[in-house]
N, C-alpha and C positions, 0 to 999 in steps of 0.2 A: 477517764478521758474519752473514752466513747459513750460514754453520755451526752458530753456536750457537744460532740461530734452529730451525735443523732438530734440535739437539739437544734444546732445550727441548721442541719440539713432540713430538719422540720419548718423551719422560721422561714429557710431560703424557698422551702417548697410553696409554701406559704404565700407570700412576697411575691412568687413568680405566678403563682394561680391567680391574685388578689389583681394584679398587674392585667392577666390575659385575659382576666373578669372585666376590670374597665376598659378595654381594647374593645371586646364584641359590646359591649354597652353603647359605646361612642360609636362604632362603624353601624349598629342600629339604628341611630340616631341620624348618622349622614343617610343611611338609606330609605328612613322614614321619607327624610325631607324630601330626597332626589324624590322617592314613590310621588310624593303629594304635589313638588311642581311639575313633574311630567303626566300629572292625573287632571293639572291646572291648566298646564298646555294645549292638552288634548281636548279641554272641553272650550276654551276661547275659539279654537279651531273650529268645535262644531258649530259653537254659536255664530262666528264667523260663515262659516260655510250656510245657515242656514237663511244667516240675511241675506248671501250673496244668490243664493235661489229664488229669495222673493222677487228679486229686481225683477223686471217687464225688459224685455228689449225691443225696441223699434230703430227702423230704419228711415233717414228722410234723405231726403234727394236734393241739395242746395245748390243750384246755378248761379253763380255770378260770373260779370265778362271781368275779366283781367285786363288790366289797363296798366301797359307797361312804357314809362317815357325813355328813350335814350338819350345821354345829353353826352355830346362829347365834346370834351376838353381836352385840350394840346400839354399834354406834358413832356418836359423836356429835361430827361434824365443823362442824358449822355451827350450834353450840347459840346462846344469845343469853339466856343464862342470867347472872347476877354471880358472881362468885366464892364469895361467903356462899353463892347458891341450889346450887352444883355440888358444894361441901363438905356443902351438907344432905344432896343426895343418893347423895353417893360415901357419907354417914356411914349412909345409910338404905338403902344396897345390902349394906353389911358387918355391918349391926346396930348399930352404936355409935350412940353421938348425938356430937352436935359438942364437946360439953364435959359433962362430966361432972354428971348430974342438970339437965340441962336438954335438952327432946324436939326435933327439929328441928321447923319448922315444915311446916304441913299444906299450904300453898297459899303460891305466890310472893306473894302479897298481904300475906302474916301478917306 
């Protein structure tokens, strides 16, 4: 019986080592890669960096006048006007009148 006691223990020892063997295998593997793209990183970087030395800088001085129009338009956000008084007045900003041969009126009163 302890044999195969010692057997089993051998096999399981085995098994666990075989196991912790492909574990550093693999995490060698991830660490190759990280090593290689941060070795890849670092040198787009200098390549980067070394074109951004070549550039020349200069400075120019560009004048133009600014030319700014105002145009101001009447908006009428909070009128308190009826709809008849807004149609006289949309009709007396265009020239029409509201209805044909008939004048809008003079004063909201009329």
């Amino acid at each position: 019986m302890t044999r195969i006691a010692v057997c089993i223990a051998v096999v399981l020892a085995f098994a666990w080592a075989c196991v912790e063997f492909g574990k550093d295998l693999k995490q060698a593997e991830w660490d190759a890669a990280r090593i290689a793209e941060s070795q890849a990183h670092a040198a787009a970087l200098q390549a980067a960096a070394r074109e951004i030395a070549k550039l020349e800088t200069s400075a120019q001085v560009i004048k133009e006048r600014v030319i700014r129009e105002t145009v101001d338009r009447p908006v009428y956000r909070d009128c308190a006007h009826s709809d008849s008084v807004l149609n006289d007045i949309n009709a007396a900003i265009t020239g029409q009148s509201v209805s044909p041969g008939e004048l809008p009126a003079s004063s909201p009163s009329d």
